[in-house]
C-alpha positions in Angstrom: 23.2 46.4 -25.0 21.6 46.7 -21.7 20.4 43.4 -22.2 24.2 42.3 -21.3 24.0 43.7 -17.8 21.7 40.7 -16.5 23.1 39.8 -13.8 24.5 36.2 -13.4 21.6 35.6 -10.4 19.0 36.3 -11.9 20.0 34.0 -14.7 20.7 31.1 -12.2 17.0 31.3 -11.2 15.5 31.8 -14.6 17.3 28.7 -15.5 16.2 26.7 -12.6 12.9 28.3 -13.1 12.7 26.6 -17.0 13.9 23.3 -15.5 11.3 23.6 -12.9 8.4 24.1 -15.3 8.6 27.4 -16.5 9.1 26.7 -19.7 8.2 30.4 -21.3 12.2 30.8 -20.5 14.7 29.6 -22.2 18.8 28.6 -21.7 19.9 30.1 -25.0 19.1 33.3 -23.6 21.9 33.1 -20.7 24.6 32.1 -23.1 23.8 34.9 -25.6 23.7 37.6 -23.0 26.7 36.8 -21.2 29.0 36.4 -24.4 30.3 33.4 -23.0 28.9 29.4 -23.3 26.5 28.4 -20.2 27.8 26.7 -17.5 27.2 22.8 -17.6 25.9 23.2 -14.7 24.4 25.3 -11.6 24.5 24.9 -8.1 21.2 25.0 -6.0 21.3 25.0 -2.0 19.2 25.9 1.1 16.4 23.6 -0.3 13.6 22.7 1.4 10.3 19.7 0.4 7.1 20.4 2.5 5.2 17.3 1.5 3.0 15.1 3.9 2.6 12.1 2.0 -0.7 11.6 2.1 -3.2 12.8 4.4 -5.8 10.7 5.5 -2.8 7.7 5.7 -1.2 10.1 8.5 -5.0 10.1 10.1 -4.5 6.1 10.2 -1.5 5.8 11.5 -2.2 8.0 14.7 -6.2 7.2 14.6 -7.0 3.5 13.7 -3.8 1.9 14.0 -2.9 3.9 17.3 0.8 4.2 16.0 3.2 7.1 16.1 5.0 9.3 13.5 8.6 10.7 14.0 10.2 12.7 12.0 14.2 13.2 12.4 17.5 14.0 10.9 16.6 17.6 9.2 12.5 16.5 9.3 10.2 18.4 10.8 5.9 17.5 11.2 4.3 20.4 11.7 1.8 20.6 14.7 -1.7 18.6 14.5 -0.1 15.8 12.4 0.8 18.3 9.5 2.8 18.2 6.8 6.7 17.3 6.6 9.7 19.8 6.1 12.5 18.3 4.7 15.7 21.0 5.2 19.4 21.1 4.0 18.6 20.3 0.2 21.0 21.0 -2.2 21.4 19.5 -5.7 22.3 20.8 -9.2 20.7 21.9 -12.2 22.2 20.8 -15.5 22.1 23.4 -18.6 22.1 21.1 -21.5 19.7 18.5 -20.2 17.5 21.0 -18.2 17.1 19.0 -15.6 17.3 19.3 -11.1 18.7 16.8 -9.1 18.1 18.0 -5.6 18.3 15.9 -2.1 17.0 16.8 1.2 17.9 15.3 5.2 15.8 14.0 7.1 13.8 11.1 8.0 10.2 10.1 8.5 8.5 7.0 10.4 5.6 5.8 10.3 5.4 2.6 12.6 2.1 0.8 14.5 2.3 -2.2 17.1 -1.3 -2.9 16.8 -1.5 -3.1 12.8 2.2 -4.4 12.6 4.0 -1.9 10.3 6.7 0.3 10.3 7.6 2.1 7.5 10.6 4.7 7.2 11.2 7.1 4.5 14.8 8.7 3.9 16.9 9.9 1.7 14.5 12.1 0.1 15.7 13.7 -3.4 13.3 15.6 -6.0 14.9 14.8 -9.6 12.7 16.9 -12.6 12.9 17.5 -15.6 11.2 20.2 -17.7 7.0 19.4 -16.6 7.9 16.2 -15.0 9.5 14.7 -11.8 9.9 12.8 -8.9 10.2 12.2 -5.6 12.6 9.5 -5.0 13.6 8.2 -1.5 14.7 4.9 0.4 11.6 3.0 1.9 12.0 0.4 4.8 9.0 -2.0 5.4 9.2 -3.8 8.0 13.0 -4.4 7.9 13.1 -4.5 4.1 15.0 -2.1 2.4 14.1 -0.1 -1.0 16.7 2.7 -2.5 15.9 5.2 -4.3 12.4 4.3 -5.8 10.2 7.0 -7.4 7.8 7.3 -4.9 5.7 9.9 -6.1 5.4 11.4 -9.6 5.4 15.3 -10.2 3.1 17.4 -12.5 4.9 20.4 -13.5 3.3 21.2 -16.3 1.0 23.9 -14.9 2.9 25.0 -11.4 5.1 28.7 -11.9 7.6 29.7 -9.6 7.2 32.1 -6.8 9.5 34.2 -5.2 11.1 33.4 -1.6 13.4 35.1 0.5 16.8 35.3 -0.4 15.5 35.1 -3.6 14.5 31.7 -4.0 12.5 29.9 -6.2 9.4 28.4 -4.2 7.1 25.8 -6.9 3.8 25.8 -4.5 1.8 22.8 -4.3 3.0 20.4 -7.1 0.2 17.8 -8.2 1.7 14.7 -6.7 0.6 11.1 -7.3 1.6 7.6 -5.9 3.8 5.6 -8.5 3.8 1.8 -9.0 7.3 1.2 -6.8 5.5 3.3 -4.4 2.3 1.7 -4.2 4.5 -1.6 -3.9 6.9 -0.4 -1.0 3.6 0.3 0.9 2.3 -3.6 0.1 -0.4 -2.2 -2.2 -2.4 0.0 0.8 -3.0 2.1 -2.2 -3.3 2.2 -6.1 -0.5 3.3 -8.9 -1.9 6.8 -9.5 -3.8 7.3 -5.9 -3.5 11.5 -5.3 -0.8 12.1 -2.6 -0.5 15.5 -0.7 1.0 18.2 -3.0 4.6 19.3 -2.4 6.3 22.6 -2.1 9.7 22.6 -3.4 12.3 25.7 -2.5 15.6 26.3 -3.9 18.1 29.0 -4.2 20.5 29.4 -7.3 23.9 29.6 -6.9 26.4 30.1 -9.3 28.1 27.6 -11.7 28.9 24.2 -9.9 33.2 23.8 -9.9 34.0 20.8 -10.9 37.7 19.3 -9.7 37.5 16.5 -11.7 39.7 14.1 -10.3 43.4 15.6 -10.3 45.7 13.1 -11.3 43.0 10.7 -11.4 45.0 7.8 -13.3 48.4 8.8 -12.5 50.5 5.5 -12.0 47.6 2.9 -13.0 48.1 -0.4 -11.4 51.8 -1.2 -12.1 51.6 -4.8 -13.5 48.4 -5.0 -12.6 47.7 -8.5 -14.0 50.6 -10.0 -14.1 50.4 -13.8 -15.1 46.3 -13.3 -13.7 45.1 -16.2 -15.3 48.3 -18.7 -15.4 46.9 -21.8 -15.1 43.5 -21.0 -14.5 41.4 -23.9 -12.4 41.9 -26.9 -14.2 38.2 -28.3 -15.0 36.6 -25.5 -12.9 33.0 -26.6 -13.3 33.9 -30.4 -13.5 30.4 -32.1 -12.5 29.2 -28.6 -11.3 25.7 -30.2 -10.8 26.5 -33.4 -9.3 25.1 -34.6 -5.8 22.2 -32.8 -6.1 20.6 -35.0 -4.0 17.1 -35.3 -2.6 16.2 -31.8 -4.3 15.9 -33.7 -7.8 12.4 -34.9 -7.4 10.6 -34.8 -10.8 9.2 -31.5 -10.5 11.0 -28.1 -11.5 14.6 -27.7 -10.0 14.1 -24.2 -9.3 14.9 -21.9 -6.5 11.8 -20.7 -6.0 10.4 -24.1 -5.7 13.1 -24.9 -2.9 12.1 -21.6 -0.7 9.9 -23.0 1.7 10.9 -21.3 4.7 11.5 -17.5 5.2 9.0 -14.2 5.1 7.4 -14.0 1.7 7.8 -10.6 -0.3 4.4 -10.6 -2.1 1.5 -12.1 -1.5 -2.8 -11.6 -1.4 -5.8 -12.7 0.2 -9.3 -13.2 -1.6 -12.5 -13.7 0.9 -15.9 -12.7 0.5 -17.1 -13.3 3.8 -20.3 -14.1 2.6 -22.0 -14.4 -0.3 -25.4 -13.9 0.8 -24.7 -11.2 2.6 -22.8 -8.9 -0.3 -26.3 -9.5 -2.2 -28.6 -8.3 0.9 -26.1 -5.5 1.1 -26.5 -4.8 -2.9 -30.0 -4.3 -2.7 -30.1 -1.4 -0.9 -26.5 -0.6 0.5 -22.8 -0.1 -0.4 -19.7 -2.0 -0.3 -16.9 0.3 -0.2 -13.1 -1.2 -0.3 -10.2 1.0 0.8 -6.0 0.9 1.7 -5.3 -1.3 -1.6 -8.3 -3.8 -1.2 -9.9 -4.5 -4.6 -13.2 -6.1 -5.8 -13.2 -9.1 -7.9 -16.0 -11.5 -8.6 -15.3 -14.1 -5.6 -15.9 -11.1 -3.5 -12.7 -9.1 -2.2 -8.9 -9.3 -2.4 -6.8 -7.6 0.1 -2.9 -6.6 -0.6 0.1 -8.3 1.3 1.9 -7.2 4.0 4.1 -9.4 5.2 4.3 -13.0 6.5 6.4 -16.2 7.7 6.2 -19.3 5.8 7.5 -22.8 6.0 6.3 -24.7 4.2 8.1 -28.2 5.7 6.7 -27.4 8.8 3.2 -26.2 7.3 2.7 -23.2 9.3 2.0 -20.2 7.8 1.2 -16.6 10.0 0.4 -13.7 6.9 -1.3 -10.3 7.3 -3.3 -8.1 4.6 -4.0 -4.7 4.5 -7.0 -2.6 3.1 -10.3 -3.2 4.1 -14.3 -3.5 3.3 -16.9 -1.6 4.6 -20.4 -2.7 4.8 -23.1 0.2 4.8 -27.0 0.3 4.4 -27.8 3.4 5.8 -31.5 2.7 5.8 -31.0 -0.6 8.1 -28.9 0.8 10.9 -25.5 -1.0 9.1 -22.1 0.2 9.1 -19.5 -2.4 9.4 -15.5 -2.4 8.6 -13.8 -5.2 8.2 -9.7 -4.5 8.0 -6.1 -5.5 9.3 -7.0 -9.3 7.9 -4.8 -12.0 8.8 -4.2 -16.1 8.1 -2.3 -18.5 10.8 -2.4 -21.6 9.4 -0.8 -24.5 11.2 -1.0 -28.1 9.3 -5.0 -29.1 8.7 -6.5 -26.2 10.7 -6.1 -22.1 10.8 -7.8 -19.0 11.6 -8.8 -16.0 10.2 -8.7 -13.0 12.0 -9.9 -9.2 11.5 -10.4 -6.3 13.2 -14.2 -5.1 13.2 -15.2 -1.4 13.2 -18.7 -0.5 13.8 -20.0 3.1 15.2 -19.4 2.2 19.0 -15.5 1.2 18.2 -13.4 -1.4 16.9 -12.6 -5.2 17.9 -9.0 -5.7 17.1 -7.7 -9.2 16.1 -11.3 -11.4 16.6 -10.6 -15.1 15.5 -13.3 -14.8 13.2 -13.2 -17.8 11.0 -11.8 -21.1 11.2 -10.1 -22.7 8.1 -10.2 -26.3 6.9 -6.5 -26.9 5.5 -6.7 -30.9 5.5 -6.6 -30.7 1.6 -4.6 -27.6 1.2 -1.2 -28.0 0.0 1.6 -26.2 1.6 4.3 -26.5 -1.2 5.3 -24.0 -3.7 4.5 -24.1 -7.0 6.5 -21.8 -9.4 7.8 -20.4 -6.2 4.2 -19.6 -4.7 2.1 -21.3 -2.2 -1.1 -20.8 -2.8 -3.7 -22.3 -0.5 -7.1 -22.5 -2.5 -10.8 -22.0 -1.6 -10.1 -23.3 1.5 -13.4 -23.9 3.8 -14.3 -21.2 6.4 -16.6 -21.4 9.1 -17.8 -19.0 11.7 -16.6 -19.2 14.8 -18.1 -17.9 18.4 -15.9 -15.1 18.7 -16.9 -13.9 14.8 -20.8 -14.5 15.6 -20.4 -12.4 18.7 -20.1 -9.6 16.4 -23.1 -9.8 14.4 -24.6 -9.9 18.3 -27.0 -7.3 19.1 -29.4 -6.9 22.7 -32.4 -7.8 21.2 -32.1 -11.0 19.4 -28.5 -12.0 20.1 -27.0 -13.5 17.1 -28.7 -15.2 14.0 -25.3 -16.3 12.8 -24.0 -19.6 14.8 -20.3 -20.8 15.4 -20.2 -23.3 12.5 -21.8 -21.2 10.0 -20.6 -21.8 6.2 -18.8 -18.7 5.6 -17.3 -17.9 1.9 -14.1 -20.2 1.1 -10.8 -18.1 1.7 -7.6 -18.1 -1.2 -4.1 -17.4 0.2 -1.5 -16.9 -2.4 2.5 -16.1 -1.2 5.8 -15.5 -2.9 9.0 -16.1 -1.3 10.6 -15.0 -4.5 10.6 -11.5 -6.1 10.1 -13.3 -9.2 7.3 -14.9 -8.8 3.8 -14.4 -10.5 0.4 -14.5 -8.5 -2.0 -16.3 -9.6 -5.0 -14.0 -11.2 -7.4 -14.7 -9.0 -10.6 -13.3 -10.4 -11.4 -9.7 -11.6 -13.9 -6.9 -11.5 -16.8 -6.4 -9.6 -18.8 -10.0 -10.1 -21.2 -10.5 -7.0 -19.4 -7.9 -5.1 -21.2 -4.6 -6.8 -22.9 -2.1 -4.9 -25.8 -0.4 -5.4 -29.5 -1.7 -6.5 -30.4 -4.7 -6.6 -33.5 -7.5 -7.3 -33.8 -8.0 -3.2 -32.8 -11.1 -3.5 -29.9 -13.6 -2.7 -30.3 -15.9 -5.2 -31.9 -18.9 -2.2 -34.7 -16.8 -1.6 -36.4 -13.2 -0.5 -34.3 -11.5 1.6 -37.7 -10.1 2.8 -40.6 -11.7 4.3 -41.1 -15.5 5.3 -39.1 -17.8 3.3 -35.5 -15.8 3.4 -32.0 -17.6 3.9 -29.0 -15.9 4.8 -27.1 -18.7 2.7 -25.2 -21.6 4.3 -26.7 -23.6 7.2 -30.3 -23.1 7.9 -33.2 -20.3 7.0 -33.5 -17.8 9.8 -36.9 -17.3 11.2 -40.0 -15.0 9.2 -39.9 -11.9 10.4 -43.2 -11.2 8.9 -42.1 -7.7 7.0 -42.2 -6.9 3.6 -39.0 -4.5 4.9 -35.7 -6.6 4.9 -34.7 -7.5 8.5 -31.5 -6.5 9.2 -31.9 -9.4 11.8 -32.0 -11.6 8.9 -28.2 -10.3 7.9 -27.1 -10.6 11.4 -25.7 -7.1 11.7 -28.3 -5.4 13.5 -31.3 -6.4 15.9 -34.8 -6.1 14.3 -37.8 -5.3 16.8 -41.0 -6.3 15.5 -43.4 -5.1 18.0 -47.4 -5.3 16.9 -46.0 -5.4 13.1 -44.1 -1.8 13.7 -40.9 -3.4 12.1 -38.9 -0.5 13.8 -35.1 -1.2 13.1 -32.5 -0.9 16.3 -29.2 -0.9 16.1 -28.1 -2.3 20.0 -24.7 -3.3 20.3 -23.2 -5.4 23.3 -19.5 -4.0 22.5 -20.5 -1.2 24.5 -16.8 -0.9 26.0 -14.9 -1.0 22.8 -12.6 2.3 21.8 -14.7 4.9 19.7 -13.2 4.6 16.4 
């Protein structure tokens, strides 16, 4: 019989500890102890989420993209760009279902003039259920708005409760991990399933939730609400609803994603290799390494959408990708980033711009490439434009980079750089095209030394495109020859120097 002196607390938090994961526990239990049926449901309040997100993305935001984070409303950042407390939570925890439903205030912003984002998170809830859950909250990119979308996806299955004060229930350090909806609300910066900071939920158990359901909820209906509603309804109501359609009926597919030709797309992607010749050189001895949502694929590299304008009457298009590619061959003095891509396109001609990272700082925005649209087509197609393999060339500004103070450059404005693809959605609707996958010519790692024109090595070697850079005379490969950094050959010592001229850029 003592067993029937529990009290009613402590079986609140056993019962939000089972739908929390603790799942030696169970409901029955309450019911049978107290004599009477278990509530339907119990209250929980003075919650709190410690969660940052994700890490090394608040490192960008105040690092690379020299942006601010502000957290208001009930958030809190804890000092040195920590972590985020989310206060005020209260929710429920349903008996028969076994299941939380808890929501926090708060907001957090994460915003950057020189990489052009700004993303807000609010509305914060955490919804489990036994070893699974959520964390669910209202994402604004850039203006557009997502509610409620499982941002992040909860393990359970191995976290236990702890005890708090007041004697709450603290879950430390939940496995968390970034959902599809919130890979997409972040335009694809990172992958479904990336690993996200762990959270810390705390709750406190109440007692059984009163529900008022609605008194008098129906009393006096609508008195005649309908009355004659439909007495002669419109006489022929869709009588020639498609008539005077107009210009729009070309022969093509009526649809409306084929008429959006002016707006900000909602999807989108960018594949670019930058140069073929050079992802081999880098192969045979080197790394490739893609980060924020860029991907490998056999043309070289595609990098995730962010957002754009488009009209495609006017021609003009001004988009912007995220991830990036990072070029390394430790043994060669390399270590280039390539990131924050971006196409303006206006009728025949464009540009492509990135912002370079080497060791002695970053370049933001370099008009790096100049694009050949005079037989790209700025129409949609099953409500994408797609502008494909369009010609690229080096421009001055892009073979400044490869510059370094002993040879200058070996690549020259007008060099034959890889073809660029642009592919844009103004429709939510829409399907991308493919556009290549897995690693192709972009892998990493070993390789035969050779770019498929010649040695990379020794006399002979082409760097691809227009023209065969000088012999260097060494059996090593020049990193002259790749343009990224100066090779000084004195009395056949084939000493590699790295030299840049960007001496005043910011230190990354």
């Amino acid at each position: 019989m003592a067993a029937t002196r529990r009290p009613t607390v402590l079986a609140a938090a056993v019962a939000t500890a089972v739908a929390l994961g603790a799942s030696a526990l169970t409901l029955p239990a309450i019911a049978a102890d107290t004599g009477k049926a278990a509530p339907p449901k119990l209250e929980l309040k003075d919650g709190t989420l410690q969660w940052g997100l994700k890490e090394s993305f608040r490192k960008y935001v105040t690092g690379m993209a020299h942006g601010k984070i502000e957290a208001e409303g009930g958030a809190q950042q804890a000092p040195d760009n920590g972590v985020f407390t989310f206060s005020g939570g209260k929710g429920t925890y349903d008996t028969g279902t076994h299941a939380t439903d808890t929501a926090f205030k708060g907001s957090v912003r994460f915003t950057s003039t020189i990489h052009r984002f700004d993303i807000d998170i609010a509305d914060v809830k955490v919804r489990t259920k036994g070893g699974t859950g959520a964390i669910q909250a209202d994402v604004t990119l850039n203006g557009a708005v997502q509610n409620d979308i499982d941002l992040a996806a909860l393990d359970l299955s191995t976290v236990r409760p702890g005890q708090g004060e007041g004697g709450a229930m603290v879950f430390k350090d939940i496995p968390a991990t970034l959902t599809a909806d919130g890979a997409k609300a972040f335009n694809g910066m990172y992958e479904a399933g990336a690993e996200l900071d762990p959270a810390t939920l705390t709750v406190t158990a109440g007692g059984p939730v009163t529900e008022e359901p609605t008194e008098k909820p129906t009393q006096k209906p609508p008195q005649k609400p309908t009355q004659k509603p439909t007495q002669k309804p419109p006489k022929k109501p869709t009588q020639k609803p498609a008539d005077s359609s107009g210009p729009a009926e070309s022969g093509a597919r009526q649809t409306g994603q084929d008429r959006q030709t002016t707006g900000a797309p909602v999807d989108g992607r960018l594949s670019w290799g930058l140069k073929e010749s050079f992802r081999k050189y880098i192969s045979t001895g080197g790394e490739a390494t893609v980060a924020g949502g860029a991907k490998k694929i056999s043309s070289g590299y595609r990098f995730p959408f962010v957002k754009a304008d488009l009209d495609s009457d006017a021609k003009k298009v001004d988009a912007s990708f995220g991830g990036s590619v990072r070029f390394t061959y430790k043994a060669h003095g390399i270590d280039m980033k390539f990131s924050d891509l971006k196409v303006r396109a206006n009728g025949a001609k464009g540009t492509l711009l990135a912002d370079v990272t080497t060791p002695q700082g970053t370049n933001n925005d370099v008009k790096f490439a100049a694009l050949d649209l005079s037989n790209a087509s700025y129409q949609p197609k099953n409500g994408v434009v797609q502008l494909t393999k369009v010609p690229a060339t080096l421009t001055a500004a892009g073979a400044k980079q490869f510059a370094n103070d002993t040879t200058g450059s070996p690549y020259q404005p007008g060099e034959k750089l890889d073809p660029v693809t642009v592919a844009l959605s103004s429709s939510a609707g829409a399907e991308l095209p493919a556009g290549g996958a897995g690693a192709g010519d972009g892998t990493t790692g070993g390789g035969t030394g050779t770019t498929g024109s010649g040695s990379v090595g020794g006399g002979g070697g082409t760097v691809g495109g227009s023209g065969a850079l000088a012999a260097t005379g060494s059996s090593i490969p020049s990193a002259a020859l790749l343009g990224v950094a100066g090779a000084a050959m004195a009395a056949g010592a084939g000493a590699v120097v790295v030299a840049r001229r960007r001496r005043g850029a910011e230190a990354v």
